[in-house]
N, C-alpha and C positions, 0 to 999 in steps of 0.2 A: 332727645337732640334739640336743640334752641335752634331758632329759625336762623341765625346767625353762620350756625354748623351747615344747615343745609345749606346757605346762599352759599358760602365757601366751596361745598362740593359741589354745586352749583356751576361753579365759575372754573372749578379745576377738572370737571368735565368736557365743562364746552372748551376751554385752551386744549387740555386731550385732544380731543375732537379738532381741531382747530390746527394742530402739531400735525396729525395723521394727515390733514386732508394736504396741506402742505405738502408735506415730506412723499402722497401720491403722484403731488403735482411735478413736483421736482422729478421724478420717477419718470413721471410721460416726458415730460418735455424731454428729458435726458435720451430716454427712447426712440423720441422721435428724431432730433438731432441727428442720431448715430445713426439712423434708417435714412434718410434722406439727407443729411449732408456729409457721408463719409466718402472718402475716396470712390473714383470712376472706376469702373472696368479697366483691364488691359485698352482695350481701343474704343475711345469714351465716344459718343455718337458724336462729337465735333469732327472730329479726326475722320470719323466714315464719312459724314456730312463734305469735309473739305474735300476729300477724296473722290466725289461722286461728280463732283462739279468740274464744268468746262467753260472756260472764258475765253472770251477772244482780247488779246494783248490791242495798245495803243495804235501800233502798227499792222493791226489789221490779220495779225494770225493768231487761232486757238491756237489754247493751251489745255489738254485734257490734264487734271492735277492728277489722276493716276499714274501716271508716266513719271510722276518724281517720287514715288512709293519707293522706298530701300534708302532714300537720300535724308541729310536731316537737312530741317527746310526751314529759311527763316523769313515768313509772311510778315509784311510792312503792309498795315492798313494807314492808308495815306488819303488829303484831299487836296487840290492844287490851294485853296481858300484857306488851308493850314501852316502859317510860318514855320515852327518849329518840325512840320514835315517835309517841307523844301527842305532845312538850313542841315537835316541828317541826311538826307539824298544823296549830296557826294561821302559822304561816309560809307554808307552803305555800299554803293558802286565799286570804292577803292575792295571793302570788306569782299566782296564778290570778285573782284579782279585776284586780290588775293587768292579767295581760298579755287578759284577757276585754276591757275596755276599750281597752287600745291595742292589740292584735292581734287582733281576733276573728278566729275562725275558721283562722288559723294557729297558735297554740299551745294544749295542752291535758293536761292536768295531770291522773292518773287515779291512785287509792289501791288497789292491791289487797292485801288484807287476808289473812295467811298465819292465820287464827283459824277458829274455829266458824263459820256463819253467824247463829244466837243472838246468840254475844259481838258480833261486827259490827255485828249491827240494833240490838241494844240500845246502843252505842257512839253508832254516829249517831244514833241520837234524843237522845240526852242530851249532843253533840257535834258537833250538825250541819255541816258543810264545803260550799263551794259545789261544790267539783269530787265525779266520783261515786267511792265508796267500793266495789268489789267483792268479791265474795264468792269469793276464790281458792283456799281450800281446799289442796289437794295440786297441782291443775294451777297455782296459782299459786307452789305450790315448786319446783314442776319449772320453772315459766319463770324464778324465779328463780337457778337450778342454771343452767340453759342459756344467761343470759347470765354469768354468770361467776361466781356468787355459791355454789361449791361447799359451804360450810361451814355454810352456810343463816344468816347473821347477818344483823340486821335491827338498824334499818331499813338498806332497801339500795335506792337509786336508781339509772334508765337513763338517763339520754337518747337518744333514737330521733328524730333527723333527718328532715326533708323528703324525703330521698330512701328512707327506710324503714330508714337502717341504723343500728347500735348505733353513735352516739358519743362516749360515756363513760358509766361508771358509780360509785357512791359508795357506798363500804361508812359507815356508820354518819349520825352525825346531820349532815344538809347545813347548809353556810355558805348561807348566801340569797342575799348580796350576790353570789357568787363563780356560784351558778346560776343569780342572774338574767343576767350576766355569757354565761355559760356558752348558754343560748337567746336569749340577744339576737344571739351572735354568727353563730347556728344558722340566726336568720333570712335 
């Protein structure tokens, strides 16, 4: 064999070698993917999370978020410092008047306020809403972190299902038409 021959099989070893190691990697990564980014559980730990939690509203009463469990529920993470979460505010309120009238008791529309609790009370007084405004603070960042809203951008809506689970959420300012749409279909 000329040394020519061997550098050749030389070269079409190490590619071999080189294809395999590849085509392992490809493998794990593929693996791990499907292991950690597949779909949540039935009731993903945000949803137990939101569920666990007790706020006190603008006005000055808890709200334990247990008590709307069976309801589908559409969570507005809001800041008074956010325009385009003011400018959905009467939208939202009309969207709750509505479905208050033709769904009672099955759909319910809750504002948690990612601001001071000052800037909030002062907001709703001078801004009142029919649904309640809470006072989320930090724990309302973290719930919004944990359903999906890593980047902390606002506004950022849930919807949370009848059966308690997260099913869809909206980074910035909601289409109405499209969320009423969207909890009609829920019920």
């Amino acid at each position: 064999m000329t040394s020519s021959e061997t550098q050749g099989k030389r070269l079409l070893l190490r590619m071999l070698v080189l294809l395999a190691l590849a085509f392992a990697l490809t493998a794990a990564g593929a693996w791990f993917a499907k292991r950690y980014y597949s779909e949540r559980p039935a009731v993903d730990h945000a949803s137990q999370t939101f569920f666990a939690q007790r706020f006190e509203s603008a006005d000055n009463k808890p709200l334990d978020l247990s008590s709307l469990r069976g309801k589908v529920i559409v969570v507005n993470f809001w800041a008074t410092w956010c325009p385009p979460c003011v400018e959905e505010m009467p939208e939202l309120d009309a969207l709750h008047r509505e479905f208050q009238a033709s769904s009672p008791n099955r759909v319910d529309i809750i504002g948690i306020g990612i601001d001071s609790p000052s800037n909030i009370r002062q907001f709703a007084a001078k801004s009142p809403v029919g649904y309640p405004l809470l006072l989320g603070g930090t724990t309302g960042h973290e719930l919004a972190r944990l359903f999906g809203n890593e980047k902390g951008l606002l506004p950022f809506t849930v919807i949370i299902g009848q059966d308690g689970n997260m099913m869809k959420t909206i980074v910035g300012k909601v289409r109405i038409d499209s969320l009423r749409d969207q909890v009609r279909a829920a019920l």
